[in-house]
C-alpha positions in Angstrom: -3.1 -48.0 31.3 -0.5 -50.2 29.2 2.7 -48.3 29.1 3.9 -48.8 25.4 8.1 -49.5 24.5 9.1 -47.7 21.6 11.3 -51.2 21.4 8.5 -52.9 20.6 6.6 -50.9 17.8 7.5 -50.6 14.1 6.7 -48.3 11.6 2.9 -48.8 10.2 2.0 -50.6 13.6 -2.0 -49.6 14.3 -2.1 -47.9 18.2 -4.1 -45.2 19.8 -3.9 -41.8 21.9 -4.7 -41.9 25.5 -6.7 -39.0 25.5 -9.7 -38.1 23.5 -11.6 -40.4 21.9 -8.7 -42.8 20.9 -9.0 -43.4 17.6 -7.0 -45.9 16.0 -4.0 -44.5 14.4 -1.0 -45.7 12.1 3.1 -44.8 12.8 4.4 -42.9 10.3 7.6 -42.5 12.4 9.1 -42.0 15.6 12.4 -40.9 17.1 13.6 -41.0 20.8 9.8 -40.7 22.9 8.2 -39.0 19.8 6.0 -41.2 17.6 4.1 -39.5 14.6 0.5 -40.4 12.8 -1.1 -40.0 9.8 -4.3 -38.9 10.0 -6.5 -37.7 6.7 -4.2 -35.4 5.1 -2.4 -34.0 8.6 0.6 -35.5 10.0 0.4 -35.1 13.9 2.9 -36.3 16.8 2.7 -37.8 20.6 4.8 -38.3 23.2 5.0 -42.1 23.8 3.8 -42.3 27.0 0.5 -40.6 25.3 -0.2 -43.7 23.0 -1.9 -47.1 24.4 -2.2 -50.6 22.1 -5.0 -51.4 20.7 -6.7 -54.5 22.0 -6.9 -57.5 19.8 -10.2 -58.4 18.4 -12.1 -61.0 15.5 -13.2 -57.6 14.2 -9.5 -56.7 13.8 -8.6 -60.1 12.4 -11.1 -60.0 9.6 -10.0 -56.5 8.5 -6.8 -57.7 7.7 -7.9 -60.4 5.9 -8.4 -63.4 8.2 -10.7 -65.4 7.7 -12.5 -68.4 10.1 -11.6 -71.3 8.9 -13.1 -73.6 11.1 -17.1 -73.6 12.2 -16.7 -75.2 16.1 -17.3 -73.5 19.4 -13.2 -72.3 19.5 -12.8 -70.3 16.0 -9.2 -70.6 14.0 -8.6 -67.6 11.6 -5.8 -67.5 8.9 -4.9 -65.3 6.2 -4.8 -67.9 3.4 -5.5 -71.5 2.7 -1.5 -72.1 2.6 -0.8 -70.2 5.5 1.3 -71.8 8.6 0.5 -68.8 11.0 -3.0 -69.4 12.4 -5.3 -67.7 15.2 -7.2 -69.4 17.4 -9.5 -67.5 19.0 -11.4 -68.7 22.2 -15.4 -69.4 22.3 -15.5 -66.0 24.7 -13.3 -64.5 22.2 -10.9 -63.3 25.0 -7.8 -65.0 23.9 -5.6 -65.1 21.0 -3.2 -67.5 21.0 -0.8 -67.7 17.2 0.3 -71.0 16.0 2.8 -71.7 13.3 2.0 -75.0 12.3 1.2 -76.7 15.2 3.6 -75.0 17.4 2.0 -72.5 19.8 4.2 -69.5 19.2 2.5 -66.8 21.9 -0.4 -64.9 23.0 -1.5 -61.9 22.0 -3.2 -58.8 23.4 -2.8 -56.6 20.9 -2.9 -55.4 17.3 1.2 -54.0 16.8 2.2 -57.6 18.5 -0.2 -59.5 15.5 1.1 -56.7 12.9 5.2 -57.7 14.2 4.8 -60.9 14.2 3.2 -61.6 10.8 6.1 -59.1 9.6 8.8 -61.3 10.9 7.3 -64.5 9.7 6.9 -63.3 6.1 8.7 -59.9 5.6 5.1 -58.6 5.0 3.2 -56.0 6.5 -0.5 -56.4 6.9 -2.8 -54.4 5.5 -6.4 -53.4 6.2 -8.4 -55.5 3.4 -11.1 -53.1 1.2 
């Protein structure tokens, strides 16, 4: 199991519980080791060594609004037509790999590192689209 840094989640960051059936959850706050969820109307908390990322996936991307932009074997998602920050996801769909521009910026594994970095590029949070 991935051991999760409170250093590196944020507050509305998507992750999920290592026990039960792992449902994805959002942050509504943490202090020290303690991270707490929303969930329906309750509020609930976990210990962080309890809480595992949540794997990054085209299913992900589109619920967030990305969209494919290009129709070869290799698949690019953005967000909008004007955006910098693209996706390119590989034909096994596998790896993720964030440009901004044409600068590779990194890989990713997992949903909180798409969520932070899309936060510190435009000091917006993403949102699951309706």
């Amino acid at each position: 199991m991935v051991t999760m840094k409170g250093t590196e989640l944020r507050l509305a960051n998507w992750v999920s519980r290592s026990w039960g059936k792992g449902k994805p959850l959002q942050i509504s706050g943490f202090m020290a080791d303690t991270v707490w969820f929303k969930y329906g109307k309750n509020e609930y908390f976990s210990d962080l060594k309890n809480i595992k990322p949540i794997p990054l996936t085209e299913e992900w991307l589109v619920k967030f609004g990305f969209y494919n932009c290009d129709n070869s074997i290799d698949r690019w998602f953005q967000i909008s037509r004007d955006s910098l920050l693209k996706i390119f996801v590989s034909a096994n769909g596998d790896t993720f790999l964030a440009f901004y521009g044409d600068e590779r910026i990194m890989k990713i594994d997992y949903l909180h590192q798409l969520q932070n970095l899309y936060f510190a590029l435009t000091n917006k949070e993403l949102e699951i689209s309706e």
